[in-house]
N, C-alpha and C positions, 0 to 999 in steps of 0.2 A: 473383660478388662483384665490385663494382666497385671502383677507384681510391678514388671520392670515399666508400664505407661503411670500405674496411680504413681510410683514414685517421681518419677521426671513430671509430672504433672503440680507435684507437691513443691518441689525444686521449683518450675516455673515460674506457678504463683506468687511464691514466696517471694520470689526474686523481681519480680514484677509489682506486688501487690501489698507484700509484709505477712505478717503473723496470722493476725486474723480473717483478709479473705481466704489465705490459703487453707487456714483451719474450717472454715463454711466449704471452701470451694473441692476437700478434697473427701470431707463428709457425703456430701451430694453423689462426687465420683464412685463413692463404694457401696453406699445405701439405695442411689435410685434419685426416683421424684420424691419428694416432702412438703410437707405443711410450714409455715413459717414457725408454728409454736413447737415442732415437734425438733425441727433442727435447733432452734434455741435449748429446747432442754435435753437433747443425744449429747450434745457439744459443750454444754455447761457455759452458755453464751449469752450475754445478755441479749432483750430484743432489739433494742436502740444498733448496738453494732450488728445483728443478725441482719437488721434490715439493709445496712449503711455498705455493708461487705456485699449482698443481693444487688443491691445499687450497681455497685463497682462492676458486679460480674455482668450483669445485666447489659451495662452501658457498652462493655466488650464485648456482648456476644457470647460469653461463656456460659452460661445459664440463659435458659428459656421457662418460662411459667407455660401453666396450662389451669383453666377451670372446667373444673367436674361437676356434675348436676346438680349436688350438693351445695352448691354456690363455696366450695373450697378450693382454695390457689396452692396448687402444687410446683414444687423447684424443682428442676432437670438438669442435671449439666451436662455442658455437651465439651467430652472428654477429648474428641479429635480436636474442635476448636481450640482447647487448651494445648495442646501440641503444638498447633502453628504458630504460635509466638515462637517456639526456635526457628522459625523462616523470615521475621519482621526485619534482620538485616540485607536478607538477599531481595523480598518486596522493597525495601528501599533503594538498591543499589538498583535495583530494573529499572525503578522508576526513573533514577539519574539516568542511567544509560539511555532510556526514549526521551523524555521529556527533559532534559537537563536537569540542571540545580532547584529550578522551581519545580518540577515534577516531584522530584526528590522531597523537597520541604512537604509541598501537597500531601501524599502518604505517609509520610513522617508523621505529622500532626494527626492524619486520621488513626493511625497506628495507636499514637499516644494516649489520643482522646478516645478513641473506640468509635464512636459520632458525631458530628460538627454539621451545625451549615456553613453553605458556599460560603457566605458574607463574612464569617469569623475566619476561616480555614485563610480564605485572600486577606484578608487582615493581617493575621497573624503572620504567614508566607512575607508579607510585600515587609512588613515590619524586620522578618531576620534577614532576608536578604539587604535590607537597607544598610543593615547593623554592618556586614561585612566589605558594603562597597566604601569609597571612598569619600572624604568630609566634601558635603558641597552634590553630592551623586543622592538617588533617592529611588526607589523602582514603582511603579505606578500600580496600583489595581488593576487594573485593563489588562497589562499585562500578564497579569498573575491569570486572572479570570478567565483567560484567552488557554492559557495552558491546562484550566483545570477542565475545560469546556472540551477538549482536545481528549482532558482521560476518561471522560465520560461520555465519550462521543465512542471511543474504543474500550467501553467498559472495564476501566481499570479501576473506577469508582462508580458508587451505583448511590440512588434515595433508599432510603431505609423506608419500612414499612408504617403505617401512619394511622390513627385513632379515626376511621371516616368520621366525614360532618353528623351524616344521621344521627351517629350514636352520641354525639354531644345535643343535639338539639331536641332529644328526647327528656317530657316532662317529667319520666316516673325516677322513680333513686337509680343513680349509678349503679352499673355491674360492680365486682370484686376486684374484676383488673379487665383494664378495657382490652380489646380484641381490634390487634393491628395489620393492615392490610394494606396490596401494592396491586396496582395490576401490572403485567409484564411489560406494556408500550410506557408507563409510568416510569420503570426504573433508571432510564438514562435519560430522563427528560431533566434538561437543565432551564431552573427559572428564569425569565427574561431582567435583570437584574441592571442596575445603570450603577456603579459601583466607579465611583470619581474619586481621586486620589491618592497620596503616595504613603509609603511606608514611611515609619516615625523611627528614629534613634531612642533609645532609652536616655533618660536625664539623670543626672543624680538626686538625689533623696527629695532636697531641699530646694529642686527648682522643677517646673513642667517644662513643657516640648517648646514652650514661646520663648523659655529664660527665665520667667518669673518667679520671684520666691513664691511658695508656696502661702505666705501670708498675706500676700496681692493679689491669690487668687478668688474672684468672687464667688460664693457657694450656690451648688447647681441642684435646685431640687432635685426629685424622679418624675417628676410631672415634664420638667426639661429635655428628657432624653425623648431621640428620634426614635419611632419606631422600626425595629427591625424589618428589614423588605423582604428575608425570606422566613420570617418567623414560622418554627414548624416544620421546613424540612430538611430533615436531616441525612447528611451523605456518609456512607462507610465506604471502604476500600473492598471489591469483590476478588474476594482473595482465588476463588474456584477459574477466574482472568488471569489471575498471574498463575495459578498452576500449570493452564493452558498454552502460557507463554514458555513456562519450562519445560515442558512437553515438547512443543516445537522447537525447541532451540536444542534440545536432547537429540532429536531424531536428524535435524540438520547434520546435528555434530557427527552422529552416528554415518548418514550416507555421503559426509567428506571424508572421514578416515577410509571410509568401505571404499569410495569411488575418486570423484574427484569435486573440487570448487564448484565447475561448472554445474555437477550434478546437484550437491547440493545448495547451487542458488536456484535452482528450477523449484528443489522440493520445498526450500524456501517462502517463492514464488506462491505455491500450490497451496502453502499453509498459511500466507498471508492472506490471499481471496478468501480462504473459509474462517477464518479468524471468528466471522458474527454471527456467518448463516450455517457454522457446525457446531452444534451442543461440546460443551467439553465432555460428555458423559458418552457422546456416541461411536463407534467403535469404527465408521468412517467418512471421512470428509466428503463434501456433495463433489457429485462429477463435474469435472470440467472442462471442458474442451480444448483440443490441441491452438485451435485459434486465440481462446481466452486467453491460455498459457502467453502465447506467444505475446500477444497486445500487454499483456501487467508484468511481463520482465522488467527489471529495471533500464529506468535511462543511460545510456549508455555503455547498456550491455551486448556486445555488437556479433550476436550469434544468429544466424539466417534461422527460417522457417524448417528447412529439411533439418540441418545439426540438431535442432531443437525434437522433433520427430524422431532421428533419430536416440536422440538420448531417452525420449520417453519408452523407447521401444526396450532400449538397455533395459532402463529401474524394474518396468515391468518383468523382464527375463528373469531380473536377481532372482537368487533362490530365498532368498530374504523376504523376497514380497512385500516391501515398504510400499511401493507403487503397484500401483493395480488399473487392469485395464477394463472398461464397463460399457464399451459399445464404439461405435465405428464413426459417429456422426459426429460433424461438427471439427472432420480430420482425426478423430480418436476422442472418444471421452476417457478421463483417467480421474482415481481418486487414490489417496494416502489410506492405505489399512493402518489405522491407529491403534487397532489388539494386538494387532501381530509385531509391529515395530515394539508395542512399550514389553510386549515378549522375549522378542529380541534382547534389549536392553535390556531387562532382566536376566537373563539367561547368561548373556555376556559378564554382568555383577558377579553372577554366582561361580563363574570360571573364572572370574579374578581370584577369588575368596578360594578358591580352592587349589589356586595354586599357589597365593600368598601363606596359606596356614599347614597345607599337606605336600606340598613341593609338584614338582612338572609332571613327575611320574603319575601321581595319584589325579593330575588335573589332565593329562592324557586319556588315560581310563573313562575320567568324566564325562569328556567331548565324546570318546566312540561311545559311550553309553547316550549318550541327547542325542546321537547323527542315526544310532541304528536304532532308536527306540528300546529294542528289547533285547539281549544279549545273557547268552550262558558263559558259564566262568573258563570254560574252555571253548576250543575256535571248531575243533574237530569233535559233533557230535556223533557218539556212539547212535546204532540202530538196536534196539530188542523191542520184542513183541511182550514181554511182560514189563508189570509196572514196580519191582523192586526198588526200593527207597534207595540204594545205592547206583543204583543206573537210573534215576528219576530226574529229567531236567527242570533245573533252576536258574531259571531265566533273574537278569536283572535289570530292572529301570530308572527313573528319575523321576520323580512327582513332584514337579517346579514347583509346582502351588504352595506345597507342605515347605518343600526347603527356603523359599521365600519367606513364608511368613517366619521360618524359624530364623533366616537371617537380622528377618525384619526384630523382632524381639532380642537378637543381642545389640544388634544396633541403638534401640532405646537403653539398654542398660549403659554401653560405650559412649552416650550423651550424657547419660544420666552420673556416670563416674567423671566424666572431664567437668559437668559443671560443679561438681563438690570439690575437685581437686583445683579449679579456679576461686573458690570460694574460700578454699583451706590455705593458697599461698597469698589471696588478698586479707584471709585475718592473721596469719602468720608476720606481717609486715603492716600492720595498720597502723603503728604509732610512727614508722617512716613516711608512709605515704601522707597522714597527715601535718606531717614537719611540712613536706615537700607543698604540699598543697600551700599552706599558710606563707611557706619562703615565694613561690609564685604569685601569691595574693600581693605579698607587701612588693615584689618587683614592678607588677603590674600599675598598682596606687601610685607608687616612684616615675615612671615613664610618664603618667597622664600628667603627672605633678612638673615634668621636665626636670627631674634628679640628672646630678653629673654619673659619669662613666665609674668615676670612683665610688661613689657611695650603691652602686648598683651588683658592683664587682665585691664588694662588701657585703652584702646580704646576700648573696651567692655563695661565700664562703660560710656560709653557716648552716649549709650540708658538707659535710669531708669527705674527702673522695673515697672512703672503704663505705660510704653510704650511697653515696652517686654508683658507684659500680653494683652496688644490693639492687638500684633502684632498675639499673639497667637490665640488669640479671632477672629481676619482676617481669621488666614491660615483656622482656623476652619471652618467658614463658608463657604470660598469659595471651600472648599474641599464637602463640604454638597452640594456647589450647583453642581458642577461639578459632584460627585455622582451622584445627581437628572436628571442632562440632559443624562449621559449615558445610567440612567434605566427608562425615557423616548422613547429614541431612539430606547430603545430593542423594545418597545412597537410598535413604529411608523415603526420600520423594518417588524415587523410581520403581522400587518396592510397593509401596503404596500404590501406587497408578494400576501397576503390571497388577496386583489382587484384585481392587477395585473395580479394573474392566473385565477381569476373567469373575469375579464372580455375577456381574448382570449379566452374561451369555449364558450361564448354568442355566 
């Protein structure tokens, strides 16, 4: 674990979490696994918040326990997890993108909560979309239900792992920490749920959802409430599904700049049928036949059987080797090399980076070094039969690997400086943005209230325009940086991928 992850890690937290998980969560990051007594007194923490901060991380995913023979409960944190909270805007923005506005909320809310059941998650969803449609409009459960049923059916959310019956129905003393489990047909198994009803508007203070003062409403024991229908299990967002997703949409993008549209709707095409039945960890998509190909084009895509043959013949030729050919039957079997593409894609990163920072000349050099492998500094090698250190060739090459990871490591520092410097212009302007906040509160109260034009135009002017223009001069930057950490990230996802699968072929 390097300098520049514990720091971005700590940044994260913090910023996600506040003071104190950050302080448990970035402990863990540099010591290892721990005892709960032990991180309390490294940390000078009480136990109350030691536990409360484990909670937290826990409920995210960011810590994992483990028990030892010993009957001792050791903390772990799990440092990459912690990183992918800088992806939780682009997992949401996918999720609009396939499933719309309610996809969108769906992951949102898992994101936020870390775990949820279906039952809350459709709740909560049908309740904010409610809030934005129009008075008199209302969005049904069913609905929501239907779409969450859809990202679980395409594993964009998955059940979380679960305490079996056994081991509750066992006479002798509980374990130390119970031991959770899933089996793999279990994790997109969505429960048969009858889930009736609409989302609710928020009321003000002093009345509920019917209108009633809150002093006319009659008091509801806990013995009153329904039971929950899915009591127990709990759904998270399978984040290793959307990296997959970025994967495929990387290498799309890749063989339409190389080729053309039509090529890359085929590869498309090819990465859609494997979507379920290809591990995101394996290095190629299952074969599939020129026939299959042809029949899951999309609708309306009006390109014959031969065009189609022939373009698979193309991808195969690249020298790219994105497409790969695996036998003859079925009109051709062909599959996606997925090492070799996110290679690719790597490769291509690091020729940016090298001609953005050393200019054309030095990223010239680069490429005939990748294209011939191995190269002496001159084009015209001398002959001698002895080995003099000045007539001695020194060959040079490129070890992607190494330069990878080393881009991969400025990159988390380049994260790790935009979000201090977004954090340095939000406390540099805080007593403005707070004005500003408080001047939109009381405009907002006004409107509901049905205030005139005039008195609305009046508490508007109670920012001055050399502060409206600060404020704009803010949004702007923080918008630049926020830009910058997203198209960072692309960088460090592709990085990441491209190490990840070159190192399980070692």
């Amino acid at each position: 674990m390097t300098q520049a992850e514990i720091k971005l890690c700590s940044l994260l937290l913090q910023e996600h979490f506040g003071e104190i998980v950050e302080k448990i969560g970035v402990h863990l990051i540099r010591t290892g696994s721990q005892p709960l007594r032990v991180i309390a007194h490294d940390t000078g923490t009480s136990l109350d918040q030691v536990k409360k901060a484990l909670c937290v991380l826990i409920q995210h995913n960011l810590v994992i326990y483990q028990v030892h023979k010993r009957g001792v409960v050791e903390y772990e944190a799990q440092c990459s997890r912690v990183l992918r909270m800088l992806r939780y805007p682009r997992y949401i923005y996918t999720a609009k993108t396939l499933y719309s506005d309610t996809g969108e909320l769906i992951v949102e809310e898992l994101l936020l909560n870390g775990k949820m059941t279906m039952s809350a998650v459709v709740k909560k969803v049908a309740d904010r979309l409610t809030e934005t449609m129009e008075d008199g409009k209302t969005m049904d459960y069913a609905e929501v239900s239907n779409t969450f049923v859809r990202l679980a059916d395409t594993h964009f959310v998955q059940r979380c792992p679960l305490v079996p019956a056994t081991e509750n129905s066992d006479s002798g003393p509980p374990p130390p920490a119970p031991t959770l489990v899933i089996s793999e047909k279990d994790m997109y198994l969505v429960p048969k749920l009858s889930l009736i009803g609409k989302g609710k508007r928020r009321r003000s203070s002093e009345e509920d959802a019917t209108g009633e003062p809150k002093a006319k409403r009659p008091k509801h024991t806990a013995d009153n409430k329904e039971p929950i229908p899915d009591d127990g299990i709990y759904w998270q967002a399978d984040l290793d599904r959307f990296h997959q997703h970025f994967r495929d949409q990387a290498i799309v993008s890749a063989v339409a700049n190389r080729m053309d549209q039509t090529s890359s709707e085929i590869v498309r095409t090819m990465l859609r049928m494997s979507e379920i039945t290809t591990s995101s960890s394996a290095p190629f998509t299952q074969p599939l036949s020129s026939n299959e190909i042809f029949r899951s084009l999309p609708v309306g895509y009006n390109i014959s059987k031969q065009v189609l043959d022939q373009y698979l013949t193309l991808l195969a030729d690249d020298p790219l080797e994105f497409v790969g050919k695996s036998g003859d039957s079925g009109g051709g079997m062909y599959v996606i090399n997925l090492h070799k593409a996110l290679g690719s894609l790597a490769t291509a990163t690091l020729e940016s980076v090298v001609q953005e920072r050393f200019g054309s000349r030095c990223a010239r050099i680069f490429r005939l070094v990748l294209q011939k492998k191995h190269l002496e500094q001159k084009q015209e090698i001398p002959k001698t039969p002895d080995h003099a250190p000045s007539r001695t060739f020194y060959l040079y090459t490129v070890n992607i690997l190494s330069a990878a990871r080393m881009l991969l490591h400025r990159c988390y520092k380049s994260i790790a400086n935009l979000i201090e410097r977004r954090q340095f212009e939000t406390k540099e302007n805080k007593r403005l943005l707070e004005k500003s906040q408080r001047v939109e509160a009381i405009i907002a109260s006004m409107q509901a209230t049905g205030a005139e034009e005039a008195q609305l135009q009046e508490i508007e002017e109670m920012i001055t325009a050399p502060e409206r223009q600060q404020l704009e001069t803010l949004k702007r930057n923080v918008n630049k940086l926020d830009a910058s950490e997203i198209q960072v990230d692309e960088t460090i996802f592709l990085l990441e991928s491209y190490i990840e699968s070159t190192m399980k072929r070692q």
